[in-house]
Each structure stands twice: as C-alpha cells, then as structure tokens.
C-alpha positions in Angstrom: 0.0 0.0 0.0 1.1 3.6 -1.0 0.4 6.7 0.8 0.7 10.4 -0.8 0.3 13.3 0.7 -1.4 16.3 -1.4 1.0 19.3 -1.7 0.8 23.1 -2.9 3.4 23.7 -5.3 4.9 27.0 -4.5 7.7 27.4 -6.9 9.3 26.2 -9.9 13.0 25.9 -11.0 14.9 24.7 -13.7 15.9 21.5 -13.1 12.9 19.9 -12.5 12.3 20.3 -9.2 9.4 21.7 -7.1 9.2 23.2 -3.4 6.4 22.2 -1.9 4.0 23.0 0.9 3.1 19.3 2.4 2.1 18.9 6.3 3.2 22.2 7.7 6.8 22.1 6.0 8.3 23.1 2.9 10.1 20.5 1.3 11.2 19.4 -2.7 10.5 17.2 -5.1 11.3 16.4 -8.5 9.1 16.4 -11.4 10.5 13.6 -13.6 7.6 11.2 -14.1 4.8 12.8 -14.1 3.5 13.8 -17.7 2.2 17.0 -17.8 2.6 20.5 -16.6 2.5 21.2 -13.0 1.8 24.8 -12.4 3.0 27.4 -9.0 -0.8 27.3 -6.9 -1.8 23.9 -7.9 -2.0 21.2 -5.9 -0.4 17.6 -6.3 0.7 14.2 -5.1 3.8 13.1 -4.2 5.2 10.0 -3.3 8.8 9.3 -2.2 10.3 12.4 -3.3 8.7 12.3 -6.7 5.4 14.1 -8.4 2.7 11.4 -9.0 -0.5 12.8 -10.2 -1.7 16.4 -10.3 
C-alpha cells in the first residue's frame, strides 16, 4: 500500500524540481515522471520524493 500526501506547489526551477507545501513544511520534489505540466498554486501528489498525479 502507498500513501501520498497532497502538496501546494509553490515554486518552480529549472531542473525539475518543485518546493512544496506538504504537512506544515516546505520540502522538494522532483518532477521527472509525471506527464504534464504542474503549475505554481496547484496542488499535487507526491510519493517518495517524486510528483505522482496532479
């Protein structure tokens, strides 16, 4: 069994990666497998330090 947690993307770099706002804490998280675009405000899953589903 899997467990993600919903996060608020809150900014974007070049490299793929994304800080997030998940539990109280800011944290980040790449964006390599997930196929499509993940924009700053929206929310989304992630899973072991990895984007899974917007």
């Amino acid at each position: 069994m899997c467990l993600s947690i919903p996060s608020k993307a809150l900014s974007i770099d070049e490299n793929n990666l994304v800080i997030v706002k998940a539990l109280g804490t800011k944290c980040r998280v790449r964006l390599n497998i997930i196929g499509g675009p993940v924009f700053v405000g929206g929310y989304i899953l992630i899973h072991v330090g990895f984007v899974m589903q917007k």
